[in-house]
N, C-alpha and C positions, 0 to 999 in steps of 0.2 A: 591135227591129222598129218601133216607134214612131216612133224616133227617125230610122229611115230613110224611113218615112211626110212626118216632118214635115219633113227636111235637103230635099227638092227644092224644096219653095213658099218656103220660109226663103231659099234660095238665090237665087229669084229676087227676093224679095221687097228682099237686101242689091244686087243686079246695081241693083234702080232705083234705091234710094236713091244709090248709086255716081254712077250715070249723072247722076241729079235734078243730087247734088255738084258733078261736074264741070261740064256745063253752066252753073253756078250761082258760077264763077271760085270752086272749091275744088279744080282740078285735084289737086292734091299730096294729095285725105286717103284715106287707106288703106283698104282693108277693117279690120284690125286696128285700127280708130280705131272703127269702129260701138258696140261693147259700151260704149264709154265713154260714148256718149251716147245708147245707150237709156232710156227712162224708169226711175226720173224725170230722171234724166242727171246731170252731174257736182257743180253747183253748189253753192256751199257746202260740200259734201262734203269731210273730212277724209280724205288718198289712201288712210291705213290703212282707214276705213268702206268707200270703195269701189272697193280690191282684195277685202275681204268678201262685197260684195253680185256680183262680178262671177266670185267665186271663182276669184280668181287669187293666185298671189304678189305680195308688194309692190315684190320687184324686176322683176316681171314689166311692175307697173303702172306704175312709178315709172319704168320705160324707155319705156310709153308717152307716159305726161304731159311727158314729154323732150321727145318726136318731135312731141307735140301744140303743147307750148309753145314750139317753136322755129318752129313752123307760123303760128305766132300766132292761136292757135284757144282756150287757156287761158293762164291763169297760177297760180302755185301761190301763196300770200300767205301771211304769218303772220297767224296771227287776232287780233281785237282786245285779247280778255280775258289770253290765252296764246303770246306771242312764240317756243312751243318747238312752239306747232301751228300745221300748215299748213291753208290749205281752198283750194280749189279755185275760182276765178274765171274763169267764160266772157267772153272779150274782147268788142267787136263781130264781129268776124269765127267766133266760135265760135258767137253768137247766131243770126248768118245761117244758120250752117253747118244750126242744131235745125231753125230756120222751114222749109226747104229739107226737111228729113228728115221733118218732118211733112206737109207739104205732098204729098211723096212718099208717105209712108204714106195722106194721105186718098186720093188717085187712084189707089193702089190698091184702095182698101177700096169707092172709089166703082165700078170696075171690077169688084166680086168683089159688090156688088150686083147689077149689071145683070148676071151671070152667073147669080147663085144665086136673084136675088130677096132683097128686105129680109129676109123671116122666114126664108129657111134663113141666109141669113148671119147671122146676129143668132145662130141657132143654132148655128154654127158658132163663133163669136166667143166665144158662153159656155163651148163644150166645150172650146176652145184658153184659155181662163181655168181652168176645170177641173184641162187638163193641168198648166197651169203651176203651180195651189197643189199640186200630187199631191207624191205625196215615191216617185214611181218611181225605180228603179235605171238609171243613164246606159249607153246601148247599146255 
């Protein structure tokens, strides 16, 4: 129930970011590219840690980061310490890509003020933090 509560505003929520993209000469990046650069996003990040946080397979991620780094949006690097691990490096063009998502995300947040008013959205903003630490069962 919840979950279909929250799939319509989410939905729109990924439509701008989308939109923001394209307009923003990232024509090529996919819906399936967003999860990877949700907060805090890929950087750094070894692809085993964030197929975990993204709750996916590694062959799942490791076909993203393909699609990503052929995009020229990341690159995957051996790490300095450990030449048998990889981490994850935002190009400039993946850099653009977060500015553009966030940027996206404040116009809407600034849009869902003038809707709701500062204090209920503030309220709303804790309750969808709420949701997010809960440990509900997925719909």
């Amino acid at each position: 129930m919840i979950g279909a509560l929250l799939r319509a505003p989410w939905e729109g929520v990924q439509r701008h970011m989308l939109r923001r993209l394209h307009e923003n000469g990232c024509a090529d990046f996919e819906p399936a590219y967003l999860p990877v650069f949700g907060y805090p996003g890929p950087e750094g990040a070894r692809p085993s840690e964030l197929a975990t946080r993204l709750g996916m397979s590694k062959q799942a991620l490791n076909y993203l980061l393909g699609s990503l780094e052929r995009a020229g949006y990341l690159e995957r690097r051996p790490h300095p310490d450990d030449a048998r691990s990889r981490r994850i490096a935002l190009t400039p063009r993946g850099h653009r890509a977060v500015k553009v998502i966030r940027d996206a995300v404040a116009e809407l947040e600034a849009s869902w003020i003038q809707l709701l008013g500062p204090k209920r959205f503030a309220q709303l903003r804790n309750m969808l933090q709420e949701l997010g630490r809960s440990t509900l069962p997925p719909t």
